[in-house]
Structure formats: structure tokens, C-alpha cells
N, C-alpha and C positions, 0 to 999 in steps of 0.2 A: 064830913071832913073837908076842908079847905083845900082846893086845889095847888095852891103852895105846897100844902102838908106834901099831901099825895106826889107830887114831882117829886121832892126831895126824900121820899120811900125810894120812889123807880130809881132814881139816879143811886140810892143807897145801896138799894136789891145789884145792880149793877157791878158796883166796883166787887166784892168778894167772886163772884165769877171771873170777873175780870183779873184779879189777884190772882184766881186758882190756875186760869187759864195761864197766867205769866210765868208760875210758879213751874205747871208742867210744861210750857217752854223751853225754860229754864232748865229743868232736870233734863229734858231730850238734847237740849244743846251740851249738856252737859254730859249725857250720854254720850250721844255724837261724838265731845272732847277726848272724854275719856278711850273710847273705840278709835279716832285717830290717834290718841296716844300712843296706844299700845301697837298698832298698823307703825307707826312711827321708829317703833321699838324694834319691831321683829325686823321692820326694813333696816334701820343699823345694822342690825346683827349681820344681814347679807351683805348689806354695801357698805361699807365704813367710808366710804367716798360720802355718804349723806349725813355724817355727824355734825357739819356746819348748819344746815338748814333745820335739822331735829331742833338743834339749839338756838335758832334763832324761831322757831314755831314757837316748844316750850316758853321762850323768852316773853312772843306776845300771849299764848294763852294764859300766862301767869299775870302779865297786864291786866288781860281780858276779865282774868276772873274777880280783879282786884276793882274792875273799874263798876264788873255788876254786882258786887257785893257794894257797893259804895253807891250804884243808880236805878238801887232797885223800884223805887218811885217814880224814876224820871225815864218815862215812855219815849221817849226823840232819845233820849241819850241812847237807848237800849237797840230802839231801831237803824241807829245809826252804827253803833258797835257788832249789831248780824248783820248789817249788808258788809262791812270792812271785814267780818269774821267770813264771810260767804263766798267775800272774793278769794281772802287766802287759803280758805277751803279750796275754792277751784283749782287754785294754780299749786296748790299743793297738791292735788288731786292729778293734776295731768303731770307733775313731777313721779308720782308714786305711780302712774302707768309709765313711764320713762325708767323709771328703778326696775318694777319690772320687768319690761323689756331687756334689760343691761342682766335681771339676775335670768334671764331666758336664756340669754345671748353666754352667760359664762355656765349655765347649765349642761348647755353645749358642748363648750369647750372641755367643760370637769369629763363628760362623757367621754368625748375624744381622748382628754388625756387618760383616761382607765383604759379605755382601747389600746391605745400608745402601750401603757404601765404595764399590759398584759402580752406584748408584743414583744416589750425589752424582757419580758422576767422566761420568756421561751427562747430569746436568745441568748439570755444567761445560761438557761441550761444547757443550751446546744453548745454554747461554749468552755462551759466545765464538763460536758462529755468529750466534747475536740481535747479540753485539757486534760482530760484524763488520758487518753488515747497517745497524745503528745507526749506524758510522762514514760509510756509502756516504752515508747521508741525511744527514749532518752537512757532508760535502763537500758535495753537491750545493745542501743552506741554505745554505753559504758561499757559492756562487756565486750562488744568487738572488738571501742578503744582497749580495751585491757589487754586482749588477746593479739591486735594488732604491736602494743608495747612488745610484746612478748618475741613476737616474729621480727621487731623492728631490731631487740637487742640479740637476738641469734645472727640478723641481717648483718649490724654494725660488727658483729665478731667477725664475720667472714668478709667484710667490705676491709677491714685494719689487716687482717691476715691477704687480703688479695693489695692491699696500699703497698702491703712490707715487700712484696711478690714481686710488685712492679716495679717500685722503687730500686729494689733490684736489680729488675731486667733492665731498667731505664739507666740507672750505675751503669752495668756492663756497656751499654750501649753508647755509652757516653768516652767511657775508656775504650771501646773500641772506635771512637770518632776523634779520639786523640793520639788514638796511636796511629789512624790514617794519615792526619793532620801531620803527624811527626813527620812520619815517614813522605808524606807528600811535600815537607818545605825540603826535607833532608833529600830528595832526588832534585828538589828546583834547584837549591844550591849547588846539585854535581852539573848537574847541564847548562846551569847559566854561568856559571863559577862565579870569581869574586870581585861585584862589580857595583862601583859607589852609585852608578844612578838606578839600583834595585836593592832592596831593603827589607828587613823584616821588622813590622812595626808592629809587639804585641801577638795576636793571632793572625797579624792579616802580612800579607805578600805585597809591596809596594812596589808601582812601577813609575818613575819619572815620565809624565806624559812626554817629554821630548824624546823619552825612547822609543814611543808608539807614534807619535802624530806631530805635524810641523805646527807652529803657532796659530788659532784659530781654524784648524781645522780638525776632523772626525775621519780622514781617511788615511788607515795603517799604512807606514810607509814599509817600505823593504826590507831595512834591521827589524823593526817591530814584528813585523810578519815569522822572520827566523825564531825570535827571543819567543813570541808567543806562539809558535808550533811545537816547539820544546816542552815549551809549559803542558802544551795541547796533549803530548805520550806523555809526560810522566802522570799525569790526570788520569789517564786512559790505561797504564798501568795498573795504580796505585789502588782504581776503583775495583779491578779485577778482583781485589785482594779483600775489600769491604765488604762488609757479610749482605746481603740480598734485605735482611730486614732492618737495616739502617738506614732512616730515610734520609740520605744526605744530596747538600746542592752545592756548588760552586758558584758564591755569591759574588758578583762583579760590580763594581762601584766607582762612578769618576763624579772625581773633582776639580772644580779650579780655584784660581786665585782670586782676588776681589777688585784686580782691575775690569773697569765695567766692556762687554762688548756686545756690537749692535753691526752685526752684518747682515747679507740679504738671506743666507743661509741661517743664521741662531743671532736669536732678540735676545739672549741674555746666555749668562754664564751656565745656569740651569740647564737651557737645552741644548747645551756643548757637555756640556757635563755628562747628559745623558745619551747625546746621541754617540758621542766615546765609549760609553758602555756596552751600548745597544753594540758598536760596531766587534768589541773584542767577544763578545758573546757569536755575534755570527760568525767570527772567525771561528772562533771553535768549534761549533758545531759543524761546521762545511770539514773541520779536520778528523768529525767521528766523533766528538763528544756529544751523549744524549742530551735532546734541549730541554726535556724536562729535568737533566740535573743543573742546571745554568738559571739564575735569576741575572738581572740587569737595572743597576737606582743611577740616578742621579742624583747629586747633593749642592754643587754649583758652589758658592764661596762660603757656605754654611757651618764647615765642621773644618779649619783651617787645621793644621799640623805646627802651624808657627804665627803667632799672630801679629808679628812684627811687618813695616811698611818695606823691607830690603827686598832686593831683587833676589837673592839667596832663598828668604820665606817666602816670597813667592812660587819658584822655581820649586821648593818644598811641598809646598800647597797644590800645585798642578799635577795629579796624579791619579791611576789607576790602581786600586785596590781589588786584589784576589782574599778570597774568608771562605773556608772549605767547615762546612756548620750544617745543622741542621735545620730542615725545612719548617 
């Protein structure tokens, strides 16, 4: 046989091995495909975060498979398509240890949170034993509340029955703080008799400050002293006669008029006003009237009796007020 011949046998014996051999390449890569497919697969299912890249793999290996069904003859083509298939095997490959790692990492945490889940579902129950426990106390305040209603409205009988008592006693005590009051302007009137610059205005006893004190000043002169010693026993009478549980006082009050004054002694009408009071008060008491029945105000040009500019509403306005009342 011709040496020609014989070459083109060898070369012929060659290529079906070589086919066979491409063929089972081909099926192992296609293996391989198929096996990261499905790796591909079950990685979605953990991460949904890698649905981009599944679908851009798929994407090429559908290329891929498109390009060796088309180059199955053409060896360069084929070797060129595994190494580009090889690379993105790898770097798919170190991505699907990265996935891994991320499904390690929230494997972890799933743990953790069953730990967690198992920790809130013990405080649940310790909370619906507290709330049961809570409920037993909320009964039993019901019944207290109930029992307490019960003693509140016995309470309120006997609080309306002791109101009606008081009220009463307080009536009486009132009519007996009137009928001192009568009787104590009805002795002022006999001992001072009937005199224009002393007055009764209302409940209260008025005295023209010019009959106690000269103009700007607080010191009783010697009519005043008489007029207000008088006043001094029928007080000390009249009190003899007031029952012990009447709390009563002898309320003193100066005023003035609203011309303004500014001397070294009183910066204003106020503490003229008051130091007038203050003074008729220690008279009193220096005459035997107890000083805890005696209060002492001042009110200055505040509470006039006439509110006109004459010297008349003035003279009006300048006064000490006696109010026999209660404390």
C-alpha cells in the first residue's frame, strides 16, 4: 500500500477518537452546566439578592450552548468558548463562596433570632400570668370600690346631716354677732351721743380722722383719746356679754384722702393710713381690750366714701373705721 494511502488511514483512524473525545467533553461540560445550574438554583432560593447574576449566567450559558451546537467542528472556536466559559466559571465560583458565606452569616442570625423568639414567647407568658394576677386585683378593687361606695354614701348622709348641724350652729352664731353688733353701735351712740363728725356707715362705725389726729399726722390727740376711751368700755362691756365660742374681732381701718403726701415720717397715704390704725388699736389695748380681738389695715386713698375733688369728699374720705365681725 502507498504511503499516501496509509497517512490518510492514520489521520482518518484519528479524527472519530477525536470526535468521541469532543463529544465526551462536551457532555462533561455539559454536565458541569447542568450541576452549576442547579447550584445556581438552590443559591436563589437562599439569596434572592443573586437573581441578577443567575440570569445573566443563564443568559450566557444559553449563548454558550447555542454557539457549540453551531461550532461543533470548529476546534479554536470551541477552545476559545472553555477558556471564556472557565473564566466565568471561576468568578462565578468565588461569587457562590461569597453566597455562601452571606447564607452562613444570616444562618447565624435565623439562630439568634429563634433564641430571641424563644425568649419573647417566655415573656409572654410571664406577662399573661402578671396579667392574670392583675385581673384577680382589679376584682377584688371592684369589690372594695363597691364596699367603699357603700360607706362613702352612709358617709355623705351623716356629712349633710352634720352641714344642716352646722349651719345651724353657724346661724346662731351669726345672730348672736348681730345682736352684739346692735347693741355695741347702740352703747357707742349713748356715750358719744349725736355727733356729725362720727357716723354709722352700713356695719362699720366711722370716725372723722380730724377727730383722732391733726393733718398728716398718726398721733391721738386729746379729744380723740376721750372719744376713743369711751368707745374702749362699751367694747369691754358689750364683749362680756358675747358668748366665749364666738370668734369675734374689732376690725380697725384708716383711710385717706387722695391728696398725695410725702413727709420724712409716711412716703404715702398707705402708711398714714396705717400707721392711724396701728395707733387706735394700741390705744385700745393699753385701755384693757384683748389684742388678739383687735386686727389693724390700712387702705390709703383706695376705697374713698365720695369720689368727688371738694374738700367736703375729702374730709369724708379721711377716716377711721371700727367693724365688730368675725375673725
Amino acid at each position: 500500500m502507498p504511503r499516501s494511502t496509509r497517512a490518510r488511514q492514520r489521520t482518518a483512524d484519528y479524527w472519530p477518537g477525536f470526535v468521541d473525545a469532543l463529544a465526551t467533553l462536551l457532555l462533561v461540560i455539559i454536565f458541569l452546566l447542568a450541576i452549576f445550574m442547579l447550584s445556581q438554583f438552590f443559591l436563589s432560593q437562599a439569596l434572592s439578592g443573586r437573581d441578577e447574576a443567575l440570569n445573566r449566567l443563564n443568559a450566557r450559558l444559553s449563548a454558550l450552548a447555542e454557539e457549540l451546537n453551531l461550532a461543533k467542528g470548529a476546534n479554536e472556536d470551541l477552545q476559545t468558548q472553555l477558556a471564556r466559559l472557565s473564566a466565568t466559571l471561576q468568578s462565578e465560583t468565588e461569587r457562590a463562596d461569597t453566597a455562601e458565606g452571606e447564607v452562613t452569616r444570616l444562618s447565624s442570625l435565623l439562630g439568634d433570632a429563634e433564641n430571641q423568639n424563644t425568649e419573647n414567647l417566655d415573656q409572654i407568658a410571664l406577662l399573661n400570668q402578671q396579667l392574670a394576677a392583675l385581673r384577680e386585683q382589679m376584682a377584688s378593687l371592684q369589690t372594695a370600690l363597691e364596699a367603699s361606695e357603700e360607706r362613702d354614701k352612709e358617709q355623705k348622709a351623716v356629712i349633710a346631716d352634720l352641714g344642716k348641724r352646722l349651719n345651724a350652729a353657724l346661724a346662731q352664731k351669726v345672730q348672736e354677732l348681730n345682736k352684739a353688733r346692735s347693741e355695741f353701735f347702740g352703747k357707742l351712740r349713748e356715750v358719744l351721743g349725736d355727733r356729725s363728725d362720727i357716723e354709722i356707715v352700713g356695719d362699720r362705725f366711722v370716725f372723722q380722722s380730724e377727730v383722732l389726729f391733726a393733718s398728716g399726722s398718726a398721733t391721738i390727740n386729746e379729744a380723740g383719746k376721750d372719744s376713743l376711751r369711751k368707745v374702749a368700755e362699751a367694747l369691754k362691756e358689750i364683749a362680756a356679754s358675747i358668748p366665749d365660742d364666738v370668734n369675734w374681732v374689732l376690725r380697725v381701718v384708716g383711710h385717706s384722702d387722695r391728696q398725695p403726701i410725702n413727709t420724712a415720717e409716711f412716703k404715702s397715704n398707705w402708711e398714714l393710713s396705717s400707721a392711724r390704725a396701728i395707733a387706735v388699736v394700741r390705744f385700745f389695748i393699753a385701755e384693757g381690750v384683748p389684742a388678739r380681738r383687735l386686727v389693724a389695715a390700712g387702705f390709703g386713698e383706695f376705697q374713698p366714701l365720695d369720689r368727688a375733688s371738694s374738700a367736703e369728699a375729702f374730709r369724708r374720705n379721711r377716716r377711721i373705721e371700727l367693724k365688730l365681725t368675725q375673725r
